[in-house]
MDAnalysis code that builds the backbone (N, CA, C; Angstrom):
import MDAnalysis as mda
import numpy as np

u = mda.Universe.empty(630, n_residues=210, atom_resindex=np.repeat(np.arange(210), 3), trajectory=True)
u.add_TopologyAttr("name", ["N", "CA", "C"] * 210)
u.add_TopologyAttr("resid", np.arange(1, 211))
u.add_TopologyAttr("resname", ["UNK", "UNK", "UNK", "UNK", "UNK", "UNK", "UNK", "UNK", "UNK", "UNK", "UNK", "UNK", "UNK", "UNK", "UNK", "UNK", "UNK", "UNK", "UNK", "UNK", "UNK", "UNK", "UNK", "UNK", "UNK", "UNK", "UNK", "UNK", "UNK", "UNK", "UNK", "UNK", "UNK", "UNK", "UNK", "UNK", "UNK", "UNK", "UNK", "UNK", "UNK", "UNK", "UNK", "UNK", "UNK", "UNK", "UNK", "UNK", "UNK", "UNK", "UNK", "UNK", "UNK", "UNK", "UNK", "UNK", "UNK", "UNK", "UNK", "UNK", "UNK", "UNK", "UNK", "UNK", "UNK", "UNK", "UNK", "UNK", "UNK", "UNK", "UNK", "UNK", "UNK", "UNK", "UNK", "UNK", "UNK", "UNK", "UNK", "UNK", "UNK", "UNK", "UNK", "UNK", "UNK", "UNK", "UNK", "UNK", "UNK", "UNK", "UNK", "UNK", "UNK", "UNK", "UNK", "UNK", "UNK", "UNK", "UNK", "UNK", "UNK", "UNK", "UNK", "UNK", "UNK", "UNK", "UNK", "UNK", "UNK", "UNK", "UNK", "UNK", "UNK", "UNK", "UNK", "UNK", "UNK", "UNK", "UNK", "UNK", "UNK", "UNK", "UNK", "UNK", "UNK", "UNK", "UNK", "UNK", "UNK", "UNK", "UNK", "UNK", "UNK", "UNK", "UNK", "UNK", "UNK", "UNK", "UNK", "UNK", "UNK", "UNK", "UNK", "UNK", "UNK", "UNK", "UNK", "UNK", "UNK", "UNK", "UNK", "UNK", "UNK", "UNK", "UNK", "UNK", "UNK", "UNK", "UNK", "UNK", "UNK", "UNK", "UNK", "UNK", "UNK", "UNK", "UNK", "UNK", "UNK", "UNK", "UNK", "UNK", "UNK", "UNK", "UNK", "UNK", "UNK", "UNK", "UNK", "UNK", "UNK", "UNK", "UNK", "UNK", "UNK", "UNK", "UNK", "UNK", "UNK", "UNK", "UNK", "UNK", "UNK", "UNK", "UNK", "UNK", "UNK", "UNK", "UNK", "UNK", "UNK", "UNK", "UNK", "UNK", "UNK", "UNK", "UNK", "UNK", "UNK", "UNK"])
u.atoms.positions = np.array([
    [36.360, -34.032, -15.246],
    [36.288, -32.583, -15.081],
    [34.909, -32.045, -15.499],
    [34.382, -32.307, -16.397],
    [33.189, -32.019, -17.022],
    [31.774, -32.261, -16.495],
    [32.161, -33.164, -15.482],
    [31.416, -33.657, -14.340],
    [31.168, -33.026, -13.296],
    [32.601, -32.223, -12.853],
    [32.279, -30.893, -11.980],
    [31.632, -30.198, -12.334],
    [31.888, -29.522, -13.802],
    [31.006, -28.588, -14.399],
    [29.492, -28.341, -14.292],
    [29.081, -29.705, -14.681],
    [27.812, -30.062, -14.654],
    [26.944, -29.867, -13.324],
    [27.867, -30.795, -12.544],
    [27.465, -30.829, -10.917],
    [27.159, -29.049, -10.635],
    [28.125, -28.424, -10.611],
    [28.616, -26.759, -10.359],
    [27.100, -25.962, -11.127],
    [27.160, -26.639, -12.413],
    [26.205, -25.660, -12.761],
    [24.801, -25.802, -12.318],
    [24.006, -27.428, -11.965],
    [23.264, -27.299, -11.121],
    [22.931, -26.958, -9.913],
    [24.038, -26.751, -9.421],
    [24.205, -26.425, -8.435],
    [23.433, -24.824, -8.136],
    [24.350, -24.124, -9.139],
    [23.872, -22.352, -9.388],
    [22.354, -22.045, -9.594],
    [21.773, -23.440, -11.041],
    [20.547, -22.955, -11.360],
    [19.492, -23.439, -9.751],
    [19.720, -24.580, -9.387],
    [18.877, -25.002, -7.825],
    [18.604, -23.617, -7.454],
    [20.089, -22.686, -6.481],
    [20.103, -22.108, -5.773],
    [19.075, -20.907, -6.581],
    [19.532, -20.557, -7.793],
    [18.446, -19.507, -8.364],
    [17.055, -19.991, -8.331],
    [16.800, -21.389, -8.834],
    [15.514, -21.393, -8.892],
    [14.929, -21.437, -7.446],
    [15.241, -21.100, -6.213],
    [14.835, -21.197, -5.040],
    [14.826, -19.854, -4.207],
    [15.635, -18.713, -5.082],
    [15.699, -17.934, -4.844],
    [14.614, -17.306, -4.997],
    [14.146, -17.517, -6.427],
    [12.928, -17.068, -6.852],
    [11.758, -17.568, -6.364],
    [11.710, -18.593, -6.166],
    [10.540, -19.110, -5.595],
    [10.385, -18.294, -3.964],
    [11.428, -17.974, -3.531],
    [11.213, -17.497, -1.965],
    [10.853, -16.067, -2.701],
    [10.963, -15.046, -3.223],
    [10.698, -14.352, -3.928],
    [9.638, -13.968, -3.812],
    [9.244, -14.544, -5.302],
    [7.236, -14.660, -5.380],
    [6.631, -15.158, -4.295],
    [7.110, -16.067, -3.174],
    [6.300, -15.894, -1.976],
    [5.995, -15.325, -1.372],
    [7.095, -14.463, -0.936],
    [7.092, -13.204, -0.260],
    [6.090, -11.839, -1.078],
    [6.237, -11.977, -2.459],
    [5.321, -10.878, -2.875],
    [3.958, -11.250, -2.691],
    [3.606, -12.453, -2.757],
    [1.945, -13.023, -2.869],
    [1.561, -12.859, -1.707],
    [2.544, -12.256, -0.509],
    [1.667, -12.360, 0.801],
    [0.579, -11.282, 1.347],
    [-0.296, -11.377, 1.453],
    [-0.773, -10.134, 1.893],
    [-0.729, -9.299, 2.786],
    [-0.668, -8.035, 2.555],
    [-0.052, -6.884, 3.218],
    [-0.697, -6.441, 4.917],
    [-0.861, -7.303, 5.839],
    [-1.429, -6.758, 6.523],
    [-1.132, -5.554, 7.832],
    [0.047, -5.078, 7.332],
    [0.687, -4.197, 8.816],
    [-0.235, -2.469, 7.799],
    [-1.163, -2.698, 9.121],
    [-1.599, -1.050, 9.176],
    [-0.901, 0.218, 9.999],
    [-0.145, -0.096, 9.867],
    [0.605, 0.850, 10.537],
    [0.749, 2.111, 9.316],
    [1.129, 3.265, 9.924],
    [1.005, 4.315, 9.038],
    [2.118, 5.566, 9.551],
    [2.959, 6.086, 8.642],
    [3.888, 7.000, 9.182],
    [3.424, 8.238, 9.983],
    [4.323, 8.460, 11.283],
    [3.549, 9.489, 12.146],
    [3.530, 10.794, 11.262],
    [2.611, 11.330, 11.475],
    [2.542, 12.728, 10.710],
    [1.962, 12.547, 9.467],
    [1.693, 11.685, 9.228],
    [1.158, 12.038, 7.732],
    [-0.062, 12.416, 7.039],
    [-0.369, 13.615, 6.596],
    [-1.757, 14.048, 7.111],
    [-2.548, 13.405, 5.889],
    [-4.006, 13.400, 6.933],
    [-5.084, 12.797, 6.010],
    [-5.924, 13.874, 5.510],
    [-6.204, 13.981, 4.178],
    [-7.286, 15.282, 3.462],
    [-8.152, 15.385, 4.072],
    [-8.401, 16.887, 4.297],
    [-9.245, 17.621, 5.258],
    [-10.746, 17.595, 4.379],
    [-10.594, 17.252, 3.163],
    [-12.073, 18.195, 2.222],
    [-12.290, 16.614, 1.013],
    [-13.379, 16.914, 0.870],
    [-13.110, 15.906, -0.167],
    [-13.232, 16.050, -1.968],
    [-12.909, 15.421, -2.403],
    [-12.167, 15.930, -4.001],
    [-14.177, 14.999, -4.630],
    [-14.633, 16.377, -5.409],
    [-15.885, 15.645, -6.100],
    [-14.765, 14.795, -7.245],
    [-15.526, 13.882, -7.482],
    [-14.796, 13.242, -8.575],
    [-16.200, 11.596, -9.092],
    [-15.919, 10.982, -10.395],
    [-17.078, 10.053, -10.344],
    [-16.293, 8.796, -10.597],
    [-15.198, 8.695, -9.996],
    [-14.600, 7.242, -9.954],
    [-15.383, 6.116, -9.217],
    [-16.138, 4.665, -9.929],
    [-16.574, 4.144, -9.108],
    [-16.220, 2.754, -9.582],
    [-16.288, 1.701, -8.564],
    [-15.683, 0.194, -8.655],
    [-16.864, -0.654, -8.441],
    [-17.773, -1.849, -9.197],
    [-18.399, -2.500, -8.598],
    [-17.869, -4.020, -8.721],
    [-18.306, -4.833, -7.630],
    [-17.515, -5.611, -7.605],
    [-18.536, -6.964, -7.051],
    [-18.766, -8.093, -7.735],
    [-19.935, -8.791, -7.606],
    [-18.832, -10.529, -7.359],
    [-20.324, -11.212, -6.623],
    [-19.852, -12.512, -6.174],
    [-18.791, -12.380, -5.038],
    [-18.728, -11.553, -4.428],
    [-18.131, -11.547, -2.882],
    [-18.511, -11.644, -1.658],
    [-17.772, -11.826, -0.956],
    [-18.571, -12.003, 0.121],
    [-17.789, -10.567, 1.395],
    [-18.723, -10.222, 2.152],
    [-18.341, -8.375, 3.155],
    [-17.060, -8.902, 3.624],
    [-17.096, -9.854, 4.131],
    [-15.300, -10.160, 4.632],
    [-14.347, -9.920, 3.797],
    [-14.377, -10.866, 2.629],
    [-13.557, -10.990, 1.901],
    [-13.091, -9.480, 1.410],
    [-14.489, -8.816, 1.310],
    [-13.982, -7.522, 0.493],
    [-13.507, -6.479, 1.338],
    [-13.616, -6.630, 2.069],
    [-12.846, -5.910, 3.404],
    [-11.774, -6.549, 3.804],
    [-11.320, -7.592, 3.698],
    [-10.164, -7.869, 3.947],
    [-9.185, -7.037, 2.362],
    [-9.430, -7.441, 1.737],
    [-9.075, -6.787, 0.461],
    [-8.742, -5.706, 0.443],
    [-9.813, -4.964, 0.273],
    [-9.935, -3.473, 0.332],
    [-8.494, -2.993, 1.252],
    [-8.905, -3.213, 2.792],
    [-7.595, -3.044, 3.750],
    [-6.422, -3.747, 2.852],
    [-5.940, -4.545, 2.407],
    [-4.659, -4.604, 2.321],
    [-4.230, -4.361, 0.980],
    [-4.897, -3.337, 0.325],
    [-4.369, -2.295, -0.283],
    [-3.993, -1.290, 0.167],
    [-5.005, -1.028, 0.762],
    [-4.822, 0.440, 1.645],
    [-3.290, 0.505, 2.232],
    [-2.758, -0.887, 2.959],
    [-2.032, -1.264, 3.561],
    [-0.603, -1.211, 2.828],
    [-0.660, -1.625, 1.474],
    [-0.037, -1.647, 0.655],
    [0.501, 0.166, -0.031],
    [-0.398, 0.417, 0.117],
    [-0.284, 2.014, -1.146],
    [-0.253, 3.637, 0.111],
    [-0.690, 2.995, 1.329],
    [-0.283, 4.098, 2.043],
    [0.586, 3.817, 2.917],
    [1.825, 3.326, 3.158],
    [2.775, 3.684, 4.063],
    [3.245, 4.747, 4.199],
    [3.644, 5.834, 3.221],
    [3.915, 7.060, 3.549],
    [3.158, 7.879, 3.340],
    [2.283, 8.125, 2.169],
    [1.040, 8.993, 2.213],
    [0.102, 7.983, 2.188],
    [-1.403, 8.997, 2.060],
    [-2.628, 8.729, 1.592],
    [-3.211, 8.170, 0.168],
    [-2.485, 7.386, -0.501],
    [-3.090, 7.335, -1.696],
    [-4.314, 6.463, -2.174],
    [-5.123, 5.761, -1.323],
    [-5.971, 5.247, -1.594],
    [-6.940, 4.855, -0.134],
    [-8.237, 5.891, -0.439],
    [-9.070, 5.880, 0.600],
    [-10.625, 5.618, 0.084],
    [-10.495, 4.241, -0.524],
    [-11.802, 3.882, -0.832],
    [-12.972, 4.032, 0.051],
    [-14.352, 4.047, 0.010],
    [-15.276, 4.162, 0.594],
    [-15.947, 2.523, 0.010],
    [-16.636, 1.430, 0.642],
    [-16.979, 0.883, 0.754],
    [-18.498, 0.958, 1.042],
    [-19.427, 0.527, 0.402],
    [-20.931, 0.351, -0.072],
    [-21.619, -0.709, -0.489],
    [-22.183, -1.788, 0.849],
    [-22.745, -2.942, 0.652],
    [-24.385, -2.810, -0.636],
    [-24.027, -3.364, -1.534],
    [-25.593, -3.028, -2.776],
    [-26.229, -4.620, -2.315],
    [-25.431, -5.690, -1.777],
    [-26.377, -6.855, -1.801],
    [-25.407, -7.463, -0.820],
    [-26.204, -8.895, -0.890],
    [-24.978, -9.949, -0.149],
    [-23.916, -10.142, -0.528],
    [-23.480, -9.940, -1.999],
    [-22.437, -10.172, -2.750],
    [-21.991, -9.559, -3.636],
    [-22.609, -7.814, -3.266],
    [-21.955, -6.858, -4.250],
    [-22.067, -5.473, -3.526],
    [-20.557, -4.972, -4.251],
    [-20.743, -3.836, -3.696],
    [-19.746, -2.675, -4.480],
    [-19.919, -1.448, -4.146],
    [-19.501, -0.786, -4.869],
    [-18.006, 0.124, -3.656],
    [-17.403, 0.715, -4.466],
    [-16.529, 1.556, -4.005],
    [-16.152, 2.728, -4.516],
    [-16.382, 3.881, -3.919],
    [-16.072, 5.199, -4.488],
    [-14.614, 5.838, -3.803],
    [-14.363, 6.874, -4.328],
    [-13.487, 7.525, -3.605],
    [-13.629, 9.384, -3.477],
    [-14.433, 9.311, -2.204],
    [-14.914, 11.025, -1.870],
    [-13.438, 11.621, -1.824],
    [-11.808, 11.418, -1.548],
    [-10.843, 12.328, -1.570],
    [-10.242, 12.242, -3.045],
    [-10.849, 11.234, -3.868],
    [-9.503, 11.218, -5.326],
    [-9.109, 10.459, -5.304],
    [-8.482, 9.418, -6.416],
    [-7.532, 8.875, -6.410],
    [-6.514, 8.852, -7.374],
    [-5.444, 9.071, -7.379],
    [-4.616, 8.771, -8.322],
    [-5.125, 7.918, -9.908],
    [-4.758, 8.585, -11.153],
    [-5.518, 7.332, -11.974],
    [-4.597, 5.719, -12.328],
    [-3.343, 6.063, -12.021],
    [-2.790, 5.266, -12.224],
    [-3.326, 3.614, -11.227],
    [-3.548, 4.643, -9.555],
    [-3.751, 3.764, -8.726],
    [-5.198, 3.365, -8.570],
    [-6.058, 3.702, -9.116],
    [-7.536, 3.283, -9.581],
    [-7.191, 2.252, -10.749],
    [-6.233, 2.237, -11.471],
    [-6.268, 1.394, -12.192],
    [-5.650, 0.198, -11.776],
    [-4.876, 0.316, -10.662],
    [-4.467, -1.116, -9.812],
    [-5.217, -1.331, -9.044],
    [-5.806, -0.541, -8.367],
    [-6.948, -1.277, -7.539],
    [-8.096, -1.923, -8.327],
    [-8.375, -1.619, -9.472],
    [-9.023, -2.727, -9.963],
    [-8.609, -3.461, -10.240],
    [-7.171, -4.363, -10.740],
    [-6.387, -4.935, -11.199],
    [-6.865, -6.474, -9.724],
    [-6.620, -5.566, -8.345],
    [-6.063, -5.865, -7.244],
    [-7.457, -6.520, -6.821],
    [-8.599, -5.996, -7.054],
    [-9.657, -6.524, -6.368],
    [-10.339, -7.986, -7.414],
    [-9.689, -7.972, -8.774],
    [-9.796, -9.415, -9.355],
    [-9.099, -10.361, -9.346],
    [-7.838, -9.980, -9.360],
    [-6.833, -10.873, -8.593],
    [-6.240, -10.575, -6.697],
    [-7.154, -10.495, -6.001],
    [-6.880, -10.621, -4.758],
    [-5.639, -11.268, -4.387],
    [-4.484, -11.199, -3.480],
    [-3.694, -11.669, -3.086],
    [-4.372, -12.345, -2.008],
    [-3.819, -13.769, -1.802],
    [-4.213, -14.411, -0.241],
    [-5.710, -15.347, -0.869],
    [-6.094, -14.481, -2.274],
    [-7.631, -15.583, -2.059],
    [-6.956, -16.198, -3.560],
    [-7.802, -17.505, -3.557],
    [-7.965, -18.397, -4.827],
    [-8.613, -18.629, -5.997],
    [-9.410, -17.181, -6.169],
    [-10.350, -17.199, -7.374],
    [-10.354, -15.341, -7.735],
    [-10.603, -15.577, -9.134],
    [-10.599, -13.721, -9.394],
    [-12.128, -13.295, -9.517],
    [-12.723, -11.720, -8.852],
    [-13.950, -12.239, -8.704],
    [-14.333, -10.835, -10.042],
    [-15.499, -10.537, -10.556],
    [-15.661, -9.848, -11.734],
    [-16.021, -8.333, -10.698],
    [-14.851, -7.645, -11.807],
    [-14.845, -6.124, -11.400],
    [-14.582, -4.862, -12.542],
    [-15.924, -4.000, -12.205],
    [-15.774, -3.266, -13.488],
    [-16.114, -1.993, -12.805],
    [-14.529, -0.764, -13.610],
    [-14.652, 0.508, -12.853],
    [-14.955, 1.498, -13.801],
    [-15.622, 2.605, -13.055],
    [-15.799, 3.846, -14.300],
    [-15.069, 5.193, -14.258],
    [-15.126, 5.790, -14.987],
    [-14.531, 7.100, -14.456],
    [-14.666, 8.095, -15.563],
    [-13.854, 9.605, -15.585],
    [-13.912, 10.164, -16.904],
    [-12.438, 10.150, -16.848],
    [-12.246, 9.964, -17.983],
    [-10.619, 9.745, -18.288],
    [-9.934, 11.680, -18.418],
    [-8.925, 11.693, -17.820],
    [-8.419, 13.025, -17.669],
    [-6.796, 13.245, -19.141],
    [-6.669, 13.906, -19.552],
    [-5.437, 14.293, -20.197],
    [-4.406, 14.345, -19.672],
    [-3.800, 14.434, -18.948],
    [-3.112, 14.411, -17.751],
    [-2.732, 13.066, -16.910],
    [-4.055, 12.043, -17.302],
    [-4.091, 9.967, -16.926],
    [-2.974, 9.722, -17.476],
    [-2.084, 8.697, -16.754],
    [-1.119, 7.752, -17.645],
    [-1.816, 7.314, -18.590],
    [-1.111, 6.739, -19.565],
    [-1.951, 6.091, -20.489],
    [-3.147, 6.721, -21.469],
    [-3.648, 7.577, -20.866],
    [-4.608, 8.190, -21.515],
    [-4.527, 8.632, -22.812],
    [-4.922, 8.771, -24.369],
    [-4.764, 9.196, -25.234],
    [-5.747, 10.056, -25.915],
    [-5.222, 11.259, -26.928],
    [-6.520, 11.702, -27.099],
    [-7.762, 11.536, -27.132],
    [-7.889, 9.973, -28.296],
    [-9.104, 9.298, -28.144],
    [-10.032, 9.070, -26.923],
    [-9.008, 8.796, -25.709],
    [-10.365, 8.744, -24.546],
    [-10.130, 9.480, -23.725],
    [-9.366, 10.789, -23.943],
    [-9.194, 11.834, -22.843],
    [-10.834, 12.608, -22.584],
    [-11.114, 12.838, -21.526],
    [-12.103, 13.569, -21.521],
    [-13.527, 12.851, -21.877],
    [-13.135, 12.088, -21.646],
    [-14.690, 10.513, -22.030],
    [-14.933, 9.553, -20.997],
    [-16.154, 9.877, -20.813],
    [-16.827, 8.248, -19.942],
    [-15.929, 7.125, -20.318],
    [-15.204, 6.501, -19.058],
    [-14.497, 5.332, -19.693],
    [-15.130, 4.238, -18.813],
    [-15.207, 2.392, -19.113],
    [-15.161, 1.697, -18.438],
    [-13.865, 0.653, -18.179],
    [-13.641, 0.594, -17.306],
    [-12.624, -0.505, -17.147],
    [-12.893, -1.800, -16.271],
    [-12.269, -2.772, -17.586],
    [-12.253, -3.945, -16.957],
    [-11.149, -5.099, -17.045],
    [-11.154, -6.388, -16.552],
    [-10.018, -7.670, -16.942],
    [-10.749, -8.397, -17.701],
    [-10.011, -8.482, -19.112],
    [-10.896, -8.920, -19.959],
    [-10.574, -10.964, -19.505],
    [-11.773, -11.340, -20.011],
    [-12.005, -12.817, -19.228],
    [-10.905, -13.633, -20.106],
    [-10.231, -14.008, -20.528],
    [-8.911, -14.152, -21.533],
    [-7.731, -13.721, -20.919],
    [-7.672, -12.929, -19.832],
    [-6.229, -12.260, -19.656],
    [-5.719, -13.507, -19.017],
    [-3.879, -13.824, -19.190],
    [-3.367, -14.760, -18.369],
    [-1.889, -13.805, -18.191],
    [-1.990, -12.249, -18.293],
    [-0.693, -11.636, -17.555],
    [-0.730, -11.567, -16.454],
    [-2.367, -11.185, -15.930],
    [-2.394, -10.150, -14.439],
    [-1.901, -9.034, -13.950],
    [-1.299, -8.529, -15.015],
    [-0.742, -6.976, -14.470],
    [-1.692, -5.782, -15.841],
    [-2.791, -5.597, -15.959],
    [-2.784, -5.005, -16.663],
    [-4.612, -4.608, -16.573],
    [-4.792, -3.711, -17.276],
    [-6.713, -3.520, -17.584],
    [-7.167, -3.371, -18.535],
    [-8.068, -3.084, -19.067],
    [-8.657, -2.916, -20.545],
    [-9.691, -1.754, -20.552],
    [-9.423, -1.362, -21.227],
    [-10.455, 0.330, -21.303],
    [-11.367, 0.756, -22.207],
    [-12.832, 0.648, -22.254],
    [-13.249, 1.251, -23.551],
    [-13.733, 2.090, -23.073],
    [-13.968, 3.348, -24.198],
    [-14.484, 4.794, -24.132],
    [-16.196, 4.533, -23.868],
    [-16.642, 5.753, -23.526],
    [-18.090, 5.914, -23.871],
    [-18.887, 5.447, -25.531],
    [-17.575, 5.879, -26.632],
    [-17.745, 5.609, -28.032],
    [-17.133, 4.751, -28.140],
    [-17.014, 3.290, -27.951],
    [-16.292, 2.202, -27.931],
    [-14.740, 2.118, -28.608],
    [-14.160, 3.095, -28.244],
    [-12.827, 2.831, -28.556],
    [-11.993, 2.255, -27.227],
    [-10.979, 0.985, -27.506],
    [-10.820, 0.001, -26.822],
    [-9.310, 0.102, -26.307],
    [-8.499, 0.418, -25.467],
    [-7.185, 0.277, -25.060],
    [-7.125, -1.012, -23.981],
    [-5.770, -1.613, -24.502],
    [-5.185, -2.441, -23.192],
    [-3.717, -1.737, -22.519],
    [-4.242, -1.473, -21.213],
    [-3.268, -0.862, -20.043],
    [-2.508, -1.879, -19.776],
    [-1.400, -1.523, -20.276],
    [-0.143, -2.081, -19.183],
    [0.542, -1.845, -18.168],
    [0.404, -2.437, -16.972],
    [1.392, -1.966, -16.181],
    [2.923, -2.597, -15.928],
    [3.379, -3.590, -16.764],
    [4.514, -4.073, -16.419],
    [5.178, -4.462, -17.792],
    [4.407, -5.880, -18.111],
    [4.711, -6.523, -19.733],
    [3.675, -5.549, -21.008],
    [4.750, -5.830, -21.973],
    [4.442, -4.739, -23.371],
    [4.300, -3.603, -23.290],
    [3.836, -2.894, -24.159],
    [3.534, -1.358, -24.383],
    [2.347, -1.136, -23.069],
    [2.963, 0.053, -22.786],
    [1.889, 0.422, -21.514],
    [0.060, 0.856, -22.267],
    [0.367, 1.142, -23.268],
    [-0.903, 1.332, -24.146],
    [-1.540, 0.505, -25.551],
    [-2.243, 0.347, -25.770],
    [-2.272, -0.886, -26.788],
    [-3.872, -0.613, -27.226],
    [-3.999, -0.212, -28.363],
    [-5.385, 0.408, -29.206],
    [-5.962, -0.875, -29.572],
    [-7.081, -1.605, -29.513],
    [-7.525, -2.718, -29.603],
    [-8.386, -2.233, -30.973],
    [-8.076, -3.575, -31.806],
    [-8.940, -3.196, -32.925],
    [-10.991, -3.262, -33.139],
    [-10.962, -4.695, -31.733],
    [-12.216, -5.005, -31.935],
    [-11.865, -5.008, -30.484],
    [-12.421, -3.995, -29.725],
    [-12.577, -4.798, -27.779],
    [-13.643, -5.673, -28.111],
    [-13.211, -6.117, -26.556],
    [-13.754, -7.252, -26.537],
    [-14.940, -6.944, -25.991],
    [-15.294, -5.996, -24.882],
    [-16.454, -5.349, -24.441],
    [-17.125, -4.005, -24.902],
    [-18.248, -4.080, -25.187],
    [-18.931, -2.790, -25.369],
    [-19.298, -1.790, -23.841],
    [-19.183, -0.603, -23.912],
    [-18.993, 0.565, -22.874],
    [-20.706, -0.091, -22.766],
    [-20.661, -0.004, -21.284],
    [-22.168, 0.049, -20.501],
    [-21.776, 1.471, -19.400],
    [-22.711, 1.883, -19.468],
    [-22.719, 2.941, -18.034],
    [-22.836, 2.207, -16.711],
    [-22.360, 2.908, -15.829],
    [-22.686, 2.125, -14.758],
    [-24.084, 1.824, -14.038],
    [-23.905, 1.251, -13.370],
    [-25.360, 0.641, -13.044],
    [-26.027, 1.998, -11.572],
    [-25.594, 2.582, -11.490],
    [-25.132, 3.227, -10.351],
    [-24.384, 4.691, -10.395],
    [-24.897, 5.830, -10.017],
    [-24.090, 6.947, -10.034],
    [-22.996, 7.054, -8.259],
    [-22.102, 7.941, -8.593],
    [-21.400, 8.202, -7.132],
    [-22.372, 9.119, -6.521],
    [-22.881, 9.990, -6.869],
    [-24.368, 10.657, -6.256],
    [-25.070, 9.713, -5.496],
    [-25.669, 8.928, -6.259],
    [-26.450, 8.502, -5.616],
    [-26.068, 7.335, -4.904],
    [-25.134, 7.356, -4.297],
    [-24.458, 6.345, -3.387],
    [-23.749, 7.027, -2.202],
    [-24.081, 8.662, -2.300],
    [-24.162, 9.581, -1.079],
    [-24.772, 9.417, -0.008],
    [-25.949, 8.626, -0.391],
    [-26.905, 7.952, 0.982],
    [-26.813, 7.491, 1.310],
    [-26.051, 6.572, 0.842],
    [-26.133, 4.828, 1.942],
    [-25.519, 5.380, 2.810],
    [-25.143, 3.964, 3.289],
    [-24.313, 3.521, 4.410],
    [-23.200, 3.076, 4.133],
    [-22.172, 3.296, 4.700],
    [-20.798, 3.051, 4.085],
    [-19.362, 2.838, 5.213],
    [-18.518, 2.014, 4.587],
    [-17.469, 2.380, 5.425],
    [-16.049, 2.639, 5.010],
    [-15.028, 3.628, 5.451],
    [-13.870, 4.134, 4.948],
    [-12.800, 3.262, 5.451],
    [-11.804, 3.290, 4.275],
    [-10.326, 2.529, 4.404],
    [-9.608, 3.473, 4.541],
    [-8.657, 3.406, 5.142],
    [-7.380, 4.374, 4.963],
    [-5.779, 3.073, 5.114],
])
């Protein structure tokens, strides 16, 4: 009898552990249906704002493939992420956003452009912004402050970012596992400004995601 048992219960864990595995396959795939709900309007004006992403060791495909299947991902029913794209070299480039973006979803799109879905390596990405009162996550300490964000080179969650102020005070963002906020005693990075204003990336040449 005990033999059934046994048999029975491997039986259950197989089928779960296969369940899951079809699972996480299905999430790792990348998003490519651009399709977009009829009617859904795109912002007429654009929102000043100094959110910016740079993103080094890539290559224009790759980051355009990327780029799109977020887009792909975060707008099926609205607009929530309409990066602007800005070649600085062969293998770097920056991204602004002339309509806004959500801060929550600036903070996954950086998440998203170091761990790419579909590619095999995470490539180094560091975003800026001024942190608002009103940000998830945001706390007095860096409300209203030059912030930088980055994945600190140590992370092995992947769901999450790291934030220091203009005055080096250090948070780790969660978006899934632990406290969604987490005051770091020593970050690990010191605040650099960016290399680059959103002004002055009004000139180039550029191209839009939706």
């Amino acid at each position: 009898m005990s033999q059934y048992i046994i048999f029975g219960t491997l039986i259950i864990v197989s089928v779960i552990i296969i369940t899951l595995i079809r699972l996480k396959n299905q999430k790792l795939q990348p998003d490519r249906d651009t399709r977009r709900a009829s009617g859904m309007p795109f912002p007429e004006q654009a929102v000043p704002n100094d959110k910016l992403v740079i993103i080094e060791d890539i290559s224009e495909a790759d980051i355009r493939k990327v780029v799109q299947e977020f887009c792909n991902t975060y707008n099926k029913k609205s607009y929530q992420a309409i990066p602007r794209l800005i070649r600085l070299s062969d293998k770097r480039f920056a991204v602004t956003f002339p309509y806004n973006i959500k801060w929550e979803i600036f903070c996954f799109f950086i998440n998203y452009l170091h761990y790419p879905v579909g590619l095999d390596r995470a490539f180094p990405v560091v975003g800026w912004a001024t942190a608002q009162s009103t940000d998830n996550w945001i706390t007095a300490d860096s409300a209203n402050k030059q912030v930088m964000l980055y994945i600190s080179d140590s992370d092995t969650e992947y769901d999450n970012v790291y934030l220091i102020t203009s005055d080096n005070i250090g948070y780790k963002l969660g978006f899934a596992n632990g406290p969604e906020k987490q005051l770091l005693n020593i970050p690990e990075k010191a605040y650099m400004p960016p290399p680059v204003t959103v002004g002055a990336l009004a000139t180039r040449s550029y191209t839009d995601f939706k």
